[in-house]
Structure formats: structure tokens, C-alpha cells
C-alpha positions as CSV (number, residue, x, y, z in Angstrom):
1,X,16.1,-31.4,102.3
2,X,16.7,-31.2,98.1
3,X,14.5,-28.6,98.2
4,X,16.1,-26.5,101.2
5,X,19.9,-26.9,99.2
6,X,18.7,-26.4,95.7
7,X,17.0,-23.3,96.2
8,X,20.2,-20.4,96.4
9,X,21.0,-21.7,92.6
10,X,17.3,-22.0,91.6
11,X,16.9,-18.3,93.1
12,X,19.9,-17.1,91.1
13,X,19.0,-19.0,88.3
14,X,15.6,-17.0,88.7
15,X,17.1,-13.8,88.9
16,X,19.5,-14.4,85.9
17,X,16.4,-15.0,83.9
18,X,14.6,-12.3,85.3
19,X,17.3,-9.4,84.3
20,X,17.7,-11.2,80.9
21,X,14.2,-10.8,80.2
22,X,13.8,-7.0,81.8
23,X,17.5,-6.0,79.4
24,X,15.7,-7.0,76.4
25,X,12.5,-5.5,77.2
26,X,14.8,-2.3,77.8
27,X,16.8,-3.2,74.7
28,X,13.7,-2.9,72.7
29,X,12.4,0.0,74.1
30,X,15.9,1.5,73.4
31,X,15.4,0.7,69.5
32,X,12.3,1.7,69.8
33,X,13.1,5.4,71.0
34,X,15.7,5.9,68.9
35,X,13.9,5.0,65.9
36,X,11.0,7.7,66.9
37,X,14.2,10.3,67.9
38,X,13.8,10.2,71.4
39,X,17.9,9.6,71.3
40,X,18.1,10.8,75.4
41,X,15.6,7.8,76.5
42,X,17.6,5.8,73.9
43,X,20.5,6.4,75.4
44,X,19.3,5.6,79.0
45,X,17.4,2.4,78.2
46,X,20.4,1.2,76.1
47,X,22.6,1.7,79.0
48,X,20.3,-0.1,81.4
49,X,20.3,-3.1,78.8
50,X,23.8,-3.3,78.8
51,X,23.8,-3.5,82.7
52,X,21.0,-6.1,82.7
53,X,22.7,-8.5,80.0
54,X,25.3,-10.9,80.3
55,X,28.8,-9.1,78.7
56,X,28.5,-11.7,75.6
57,X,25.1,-9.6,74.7
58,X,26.7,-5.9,75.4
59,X,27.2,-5.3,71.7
60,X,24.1,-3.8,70.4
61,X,23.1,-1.9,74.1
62,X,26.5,-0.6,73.4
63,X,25.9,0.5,69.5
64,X,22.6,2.4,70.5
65,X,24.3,3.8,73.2
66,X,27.3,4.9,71.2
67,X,24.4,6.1,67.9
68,X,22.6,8.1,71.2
69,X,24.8,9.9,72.6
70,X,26.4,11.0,69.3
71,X,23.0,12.1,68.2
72,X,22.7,14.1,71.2
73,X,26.4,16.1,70.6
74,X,28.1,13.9,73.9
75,X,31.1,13.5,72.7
76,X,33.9,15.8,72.6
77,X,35.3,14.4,69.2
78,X,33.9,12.2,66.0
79,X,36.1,9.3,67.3
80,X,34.8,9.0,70.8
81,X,31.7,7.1,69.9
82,X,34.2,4.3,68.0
83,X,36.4,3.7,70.6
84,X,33.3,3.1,73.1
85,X,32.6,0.2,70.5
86,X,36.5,-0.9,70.7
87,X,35.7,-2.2,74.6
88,X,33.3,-4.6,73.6
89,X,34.4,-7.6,71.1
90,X,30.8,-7.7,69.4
91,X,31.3,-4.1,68.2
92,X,34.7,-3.5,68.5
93,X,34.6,-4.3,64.3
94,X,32.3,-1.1,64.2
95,X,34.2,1.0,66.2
96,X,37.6,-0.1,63.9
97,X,35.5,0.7,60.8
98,X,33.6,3.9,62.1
99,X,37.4,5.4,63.2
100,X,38.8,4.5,59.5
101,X,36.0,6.2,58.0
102,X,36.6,9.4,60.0
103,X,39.9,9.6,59.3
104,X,39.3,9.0,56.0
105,X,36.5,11.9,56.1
106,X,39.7,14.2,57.9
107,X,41.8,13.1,54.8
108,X,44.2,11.6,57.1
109,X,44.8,8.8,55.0
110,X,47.9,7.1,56.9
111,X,45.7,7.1,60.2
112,X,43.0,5.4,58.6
113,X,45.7,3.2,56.5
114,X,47.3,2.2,59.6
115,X,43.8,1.1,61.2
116,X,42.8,-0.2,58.5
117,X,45.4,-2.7,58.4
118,X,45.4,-3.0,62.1
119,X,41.3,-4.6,61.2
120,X,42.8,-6.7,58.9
121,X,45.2,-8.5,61.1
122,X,42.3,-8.8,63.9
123,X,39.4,-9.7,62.2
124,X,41.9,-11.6,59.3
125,X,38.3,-13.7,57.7
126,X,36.5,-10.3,57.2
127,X,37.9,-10.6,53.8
128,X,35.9,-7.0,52.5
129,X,38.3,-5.2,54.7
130,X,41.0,-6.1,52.4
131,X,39.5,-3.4,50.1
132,X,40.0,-0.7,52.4
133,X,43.4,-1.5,52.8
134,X,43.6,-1.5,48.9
135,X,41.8,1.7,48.4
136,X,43.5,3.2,50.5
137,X,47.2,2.3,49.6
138,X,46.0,3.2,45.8
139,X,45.1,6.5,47.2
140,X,48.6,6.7,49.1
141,X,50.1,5.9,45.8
142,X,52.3,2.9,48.0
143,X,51.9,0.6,44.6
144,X,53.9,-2.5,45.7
145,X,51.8,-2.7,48.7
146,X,48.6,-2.5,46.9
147,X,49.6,-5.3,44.1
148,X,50.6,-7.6,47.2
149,X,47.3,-6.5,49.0
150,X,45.1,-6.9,45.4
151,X,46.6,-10.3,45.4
152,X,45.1,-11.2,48.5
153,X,42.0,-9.6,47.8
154,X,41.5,-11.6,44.4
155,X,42.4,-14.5,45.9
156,X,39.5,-14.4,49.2
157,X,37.0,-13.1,45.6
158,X,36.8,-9.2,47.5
159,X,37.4,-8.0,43.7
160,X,37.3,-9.9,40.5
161,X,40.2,-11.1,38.7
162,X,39.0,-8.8,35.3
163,X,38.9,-5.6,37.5
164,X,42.3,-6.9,39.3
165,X,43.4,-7.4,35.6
166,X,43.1,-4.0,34.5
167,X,44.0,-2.3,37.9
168,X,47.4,-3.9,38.0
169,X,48.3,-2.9,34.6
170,X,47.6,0.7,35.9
171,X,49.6,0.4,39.1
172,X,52.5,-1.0,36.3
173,X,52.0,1.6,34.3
174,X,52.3,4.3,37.3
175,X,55.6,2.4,38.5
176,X,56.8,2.8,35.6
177,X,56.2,6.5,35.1
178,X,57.9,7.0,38.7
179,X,60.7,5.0,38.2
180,X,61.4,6.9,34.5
181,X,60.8,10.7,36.6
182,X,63.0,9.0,39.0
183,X,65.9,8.8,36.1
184,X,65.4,4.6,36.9
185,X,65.5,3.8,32.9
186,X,65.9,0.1,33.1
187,X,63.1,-0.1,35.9
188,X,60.5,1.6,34.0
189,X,61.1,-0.8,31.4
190,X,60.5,-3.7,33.5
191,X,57.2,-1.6,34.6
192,X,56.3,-1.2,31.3
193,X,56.8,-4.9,30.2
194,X,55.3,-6.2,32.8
195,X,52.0,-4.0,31.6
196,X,52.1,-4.9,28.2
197,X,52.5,-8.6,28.9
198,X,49.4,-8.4,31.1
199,X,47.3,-6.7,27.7
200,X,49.8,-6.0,24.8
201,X,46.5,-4.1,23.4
202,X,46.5,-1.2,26.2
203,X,47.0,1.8,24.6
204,X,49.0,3.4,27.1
205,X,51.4,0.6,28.4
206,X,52.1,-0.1,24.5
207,X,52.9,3.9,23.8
208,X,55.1,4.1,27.2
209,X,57.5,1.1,26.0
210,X,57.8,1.8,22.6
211,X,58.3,5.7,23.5
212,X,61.5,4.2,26.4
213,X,62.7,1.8,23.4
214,X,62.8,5.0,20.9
215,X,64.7,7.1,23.8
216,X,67.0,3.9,24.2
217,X,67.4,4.3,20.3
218,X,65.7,0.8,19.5
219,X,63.7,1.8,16.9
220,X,63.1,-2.1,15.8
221,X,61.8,-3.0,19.7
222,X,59.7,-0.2,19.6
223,X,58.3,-0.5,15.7
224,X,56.9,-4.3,16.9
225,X,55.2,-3.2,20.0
226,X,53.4,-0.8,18.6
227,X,52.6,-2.5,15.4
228,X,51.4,-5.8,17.5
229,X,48.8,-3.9,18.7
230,X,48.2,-1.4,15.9
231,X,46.8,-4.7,14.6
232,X,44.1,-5.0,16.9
233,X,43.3,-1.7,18.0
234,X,42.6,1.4,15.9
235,X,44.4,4.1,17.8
236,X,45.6,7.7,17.0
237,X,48.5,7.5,19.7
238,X,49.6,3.8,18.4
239,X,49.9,5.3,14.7
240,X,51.1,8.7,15.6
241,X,54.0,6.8,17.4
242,X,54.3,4.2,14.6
243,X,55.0,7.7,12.3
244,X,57.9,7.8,14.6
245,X,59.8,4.7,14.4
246,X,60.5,5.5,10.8
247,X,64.3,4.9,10.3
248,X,66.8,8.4,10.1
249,X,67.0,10.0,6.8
250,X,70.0,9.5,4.7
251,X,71.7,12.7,3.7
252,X,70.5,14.0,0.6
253,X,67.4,11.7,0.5
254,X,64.5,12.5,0.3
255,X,61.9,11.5,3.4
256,X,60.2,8.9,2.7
257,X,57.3,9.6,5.3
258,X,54.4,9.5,3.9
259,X,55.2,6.0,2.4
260,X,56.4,5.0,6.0
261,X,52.9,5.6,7.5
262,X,51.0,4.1,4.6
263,X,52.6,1.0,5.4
264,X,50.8,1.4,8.7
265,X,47.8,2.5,7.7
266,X,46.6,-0.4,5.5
267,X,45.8,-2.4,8.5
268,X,43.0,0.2,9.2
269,X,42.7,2.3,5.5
270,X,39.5,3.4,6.5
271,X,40.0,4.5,9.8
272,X,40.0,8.7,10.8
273,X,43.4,8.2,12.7
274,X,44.7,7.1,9.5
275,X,43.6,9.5,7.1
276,X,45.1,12.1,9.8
277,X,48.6,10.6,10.5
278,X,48.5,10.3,6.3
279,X,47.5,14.3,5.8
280,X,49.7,15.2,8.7
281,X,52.7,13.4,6.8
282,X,51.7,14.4,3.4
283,X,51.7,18.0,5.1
284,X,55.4,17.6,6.1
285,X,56.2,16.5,2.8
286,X,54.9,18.5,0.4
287,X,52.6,16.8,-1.1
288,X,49.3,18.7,-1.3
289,X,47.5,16.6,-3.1
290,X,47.6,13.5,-0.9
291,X,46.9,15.9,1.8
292,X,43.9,17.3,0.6
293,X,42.5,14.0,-0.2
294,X,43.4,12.5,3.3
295,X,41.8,15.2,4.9
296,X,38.8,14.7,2.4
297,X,38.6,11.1,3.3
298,X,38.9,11.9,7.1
299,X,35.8,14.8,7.1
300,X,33.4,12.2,5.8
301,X,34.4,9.7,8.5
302,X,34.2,12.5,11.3
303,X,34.0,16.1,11.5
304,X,36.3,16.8,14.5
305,X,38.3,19.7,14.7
306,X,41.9,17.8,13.8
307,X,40.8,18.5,10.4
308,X,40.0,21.6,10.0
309,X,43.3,22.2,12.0
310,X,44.7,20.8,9.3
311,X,42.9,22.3,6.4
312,X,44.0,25.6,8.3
313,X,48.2,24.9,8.2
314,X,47.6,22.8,4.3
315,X,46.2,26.5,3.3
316,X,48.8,28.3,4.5
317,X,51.6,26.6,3.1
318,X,49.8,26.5,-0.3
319,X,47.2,29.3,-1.6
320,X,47.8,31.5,1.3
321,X,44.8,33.0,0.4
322,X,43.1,34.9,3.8
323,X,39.8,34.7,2.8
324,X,39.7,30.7,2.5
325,X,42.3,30.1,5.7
326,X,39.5,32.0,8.2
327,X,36.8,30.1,6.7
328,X,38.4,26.8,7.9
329,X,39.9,28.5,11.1
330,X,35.8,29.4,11.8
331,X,35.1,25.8,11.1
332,X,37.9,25.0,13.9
333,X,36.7,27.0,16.0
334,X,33.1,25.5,15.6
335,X,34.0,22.1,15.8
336,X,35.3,20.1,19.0
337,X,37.3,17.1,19.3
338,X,35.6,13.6,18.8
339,X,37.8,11.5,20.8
340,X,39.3,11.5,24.0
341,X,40.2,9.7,27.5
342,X,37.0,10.0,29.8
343,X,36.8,9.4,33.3
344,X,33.9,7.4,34.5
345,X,33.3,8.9,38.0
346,X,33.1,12.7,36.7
347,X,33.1,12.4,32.9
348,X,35.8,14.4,32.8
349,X,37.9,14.9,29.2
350,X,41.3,14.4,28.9
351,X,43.9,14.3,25.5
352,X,45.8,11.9,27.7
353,X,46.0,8.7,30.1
354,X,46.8,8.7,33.5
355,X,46.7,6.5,35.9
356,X,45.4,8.9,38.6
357,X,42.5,11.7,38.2
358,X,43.7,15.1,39.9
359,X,42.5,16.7,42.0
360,X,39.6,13.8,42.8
361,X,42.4,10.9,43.4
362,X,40.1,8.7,41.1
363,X,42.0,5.5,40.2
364,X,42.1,3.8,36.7
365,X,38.9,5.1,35.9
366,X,39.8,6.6,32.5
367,X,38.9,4.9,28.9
368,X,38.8,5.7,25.1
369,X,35.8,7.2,24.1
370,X,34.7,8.4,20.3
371,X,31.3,10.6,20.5
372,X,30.1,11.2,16.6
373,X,28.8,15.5,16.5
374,X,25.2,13.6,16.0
375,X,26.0,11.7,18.7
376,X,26.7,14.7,21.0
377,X,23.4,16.6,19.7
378,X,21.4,14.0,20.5
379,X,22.6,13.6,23.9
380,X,22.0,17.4,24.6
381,X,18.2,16.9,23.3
382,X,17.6,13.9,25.7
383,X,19.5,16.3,28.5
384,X,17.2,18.9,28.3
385,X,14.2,16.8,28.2
């Protein structure tokens, strides 16, 4: 009698097993086809696997079915494969992540923000979605989102706190750019402060406060940024500006200039920037002999073309003589510049920071780099071999 009552569930039970066993056989032959390029049996044995399997084992059938029929040109659009993985909850993380790559391929960066932050809040412990979300507000330019979303991302270790460091002093930094276009004086000081408190050494947060302090005529404010970091950083824009904070000439006096940058310059005496903020002064001056032996000084320590520049204007406010002004005008044009902001993802020049790359979009990728002539020969040598 057991027997007679326990054999409908021991027949089922049978069959379960049996179409278990015959969708992976199917599933394997599936993965097996499309790895040989037969993407048309692919497709067909991935959808008999996904018939044969239980719905909690549908994800991968439904993948290979989705690769397949892409492969084969099925779909009408790029998204259609993505939202097939949407109906399954295995996959439905690929199909989110497939559709925010192809709008991000379409450059439709608010439909792949907007999914990208729809991930986040349904699969909220896939913590490397965060940096899409991140990436992509960066790329939006939507900067108080992105410092709340970097937050979260340092916090769940999706980006370390020294890369978060130096990317939220950017983001600062590009507030407080927007807010002084913007005419918001008082906000792109709060910007700026906030950057310089993170790093009072970066270069570029330091020169955007001390130039707002100048505009806001406090000469004083602007004098100790600069010269807090002057300290520890030898940099031509920190000097150049510290050139500027010299107090207004009293009528009748004469400037004391070249005095106000020497001051400056004995932190660093033996640095190039120095020996050119000192010619440049001694230039405006008057006094040609300083200048001649700043600009001296600065050719040993680098033969870049600021100096022959120079050599070139110190000529033609003294001997005026032709002959000697084109010979340092061919040794301008013969020389390039030493030092500059380079951008790590194209290598790219430029004479200033940004916070953004144009036209590439690349964020906070520029630094300070100094490349010697012998330097830049050597390079070309290795190039070419």
C-alpha cells in the first residue's frame, strides 16, 4: 500500500531530477557552442536550459541567451539584451550594468546616472557601484553630490582615503571657481578654504585664495597663505603671486620690488623660480645688473625658454643692439619650457591647473612636472628605440 501512495511524488520527484540533469547537460552544451561561435545552437540550447531548470537557476541560461542572440544581430537596439537580464533576479545586476554602460557609450550621461543610482539603491551592498555613481556625477560636474557620494564610497573602501584626499580638494577647488564666475565672492572663499585646509601645500587652492584675498584687498591674508606654503613647496606660481602682495608704492618712492621678492626668495635662493621672479623684478626696476646675474644664475640651473625671454626684453631696454637681441630671440625660439601641468591619462601640457581636462572630461588628473632638456633627449632616444 506505501508503495501504491508514495509513487505520484517519487515519479515527480523523478522527473524533477531528470529535467535538472538534461538543463545542465543543455546548459553546457550552450557554453560550449558559444565558446566555439556556434552563437545560433547557443542560443537554442540556452533557451532549452532555461525551460528545463527551476526559475532560481534561469540566470546564466538567460545570460547566454541574451550574449547569443546579440551576437547573432536579434535585437532591434543595444539595450534589448539588458533588459532580458532585468526579468530574472540572478542577472538582473548585469542587465542594470550592461544598460549604464551603453548609455554611457551614447554619452547620455543622466540616463546612465539615473540607472546608475537606481543599482545602487537595489543592490545597496554592491559597494563598487558607488563608483559609477561617482564617476559619473564628476563627469556631470554635480559636485555636492559627488563629495556626499565619495563619502560613502570611502567609507564601504571602493576608493582610498589618499585618492578621496586629493579628489575632494579638486571638487573644492571647482566649487570655488563656479561660485567666483557665478559673482558668489564669499562662497568661493569658503571653497577655497576648505581646499587649502585639506593640503595648505596645493599649489592651486593656495594661488586661488590668496588671488580672492588680493581682489578683496587683504594683502596681509593673502601674503601668509602663500608664504605658508612657499615654505614647503618651490613653486613659480606661489612666488610670482608672493611678487604681488607687495604693499602700494608711496608717491614719490621709489619701488622697492626687487627687495620685496628677495625677501621671498631666500627660502629657496637656489631655486630657477627664484632667480626668475628676481630678473623679472630687477627688469621692472632698472636694475640691469641684478638682472643679468639672475638670469645667469637661472641658465645654469635650467635652460628653459623663460630665460632667454628674458635676456630678449633685458636687451632691449639696455644695448638695443639687433644683432645680440636675435641671437637670444633664436635661442627662444630653440628652447621650450621646462615646467608645466601634465595630465596623466594623455600627457597633455598645460601652463595652468584645472580641475577638468577638455575636451576628454578627465578628472584631477593633472600634476607639476619639471623635465631637464637632457632629460627630454634622453627620452626621445629610448622612444625611438
Amino acid at each position: 500500500a506505501y508503495r501504491i501512495f508514495s509513487f505520484p511524488s517519487a515519479f515527480l520527484r523523478y522527473r524533477s531530477q531528470k529535467r535538472h540533469a538534461e538543463g545542465y547537460k543543455a546548459l553546457l552544451r550552450s557554453l560550449t557552442a558559444a565558446a566555439t561561435g556556434d552563437h545560433k545552437n547557443a542560443n537554442y540550447l540556452a533557451y532549452r536550459a532555461q525551460k528545463l531548470l527551476p526559475s532560481d537557476e534561469q540566470g546564466l541560461p538567460l545570460l547566454l541567451q541574451a550574449q547569443a542572440m546579440r551576437e547573432m544581430g536579434k535585437f532591434s537596439n543595444v539595450d534589448e539584451p539588458y533588459h532580458l537580464l532585468l526579468k530574472n533576479a540572478e542577472t538582473s545586476l548585469l542587465g542594470l550594468q550592461g544598460l549604464v554602460q551603453n548609455a554611457i557609450l551614447a554619452s547620455d550621461f543622466p540616463k546612465a546616472l539615473s540607472l546608475a543610482r537606481d543599482a545602487v539603491q537595489k543592490y545597496p551592498k554592491n559597494y563598487a557601484l558607488l563608483k559609477t555613481v561617482y564617476d559619473l556625477e564628476i563627469r556631470m560636474m554635480i559636485w555636492n553630490d559627488a563629495l556626499v557620494t565619495l563619502d560613502q564610497a570611502v567609507k564601504r573602501k571602493v576608493i582610498d582615503k589618499a585618492a578621496a584626499q586629493s579628489d575632494r580638494i579638486a571638487i573644492y577647488c571647482a566649487l570655488g571657481d563656479m561660485a567666483k564666475e557665478e559673482g558668489r565672492g564669499q562662497e568661493a572663499l569658503a571653497f577655497y578654504r576648505r581646499a587649502v585646509d585639506l593640503d595648505s601645500t596645493f599649489v592651486p587652492a593656495v594661488t586661488r585664495l590668496a588671488q580672492l584675498f588680493l581682489d578683496r584687498d587683504e594683502r596681509k591674508r593673502a601674503e601668509a597663505v602663500l608664504l605658508k606654503a612657499w615654505k614647503r613647496v618651490v613653486h613659480p606660481d606661489l612666488i610670482a603671486m608672493l611678487a604681488k602682495t607687495m604693499p602700494p608704492r608711496k608717491s614719490g618712492a621709489v619701488s622697492p620690488k626687487f627687495k620685496w621678492v628677495e625677501g621671498f626668495a631666500k627660502y629657496h635662493p637656489e631655486a630657477f623660480c627664484s632667480y626668475i621672479e628676481l630678473a623679472k623684478a630687477a627688469i621692472e626696476e632698472s636694475l640691469w645688473g641684478d638682472a643679468r646675474m639672475m638670469l645667469s644664475k637661472a641658465e645654469k640651473v635650467r635652460t628653459d625658454k623663460q630665460v632667454y625671454e628674458l635676456w630678449v626684453t633685458l636687451e632691449e631696454k639696455t644695448t638695443n643692439r639687433p644683432e645680440t637681441i636675435r641671437q637670444w630671440m633664436d635661442r627662444a625660439y630653440a628652447s621650450e619650457r621646462t615646467a608645466f601641468w601634465v595630465c596623466s591619462r594623455t600627457g597633455r601640457k598645460f601652463s595652468s591647473w584645472a580641475p577638468i581636462v577638455q575636451p576628454e572630461g578627465h578628472f584631477n588628473t593633472l600634476h607639476w612636472e619639471i623635465i631637464l632638456p637632457e632629460v627630454r633627449e634622453e627620452l626621445k632616444v629610448l622612444a625611438a628605440e
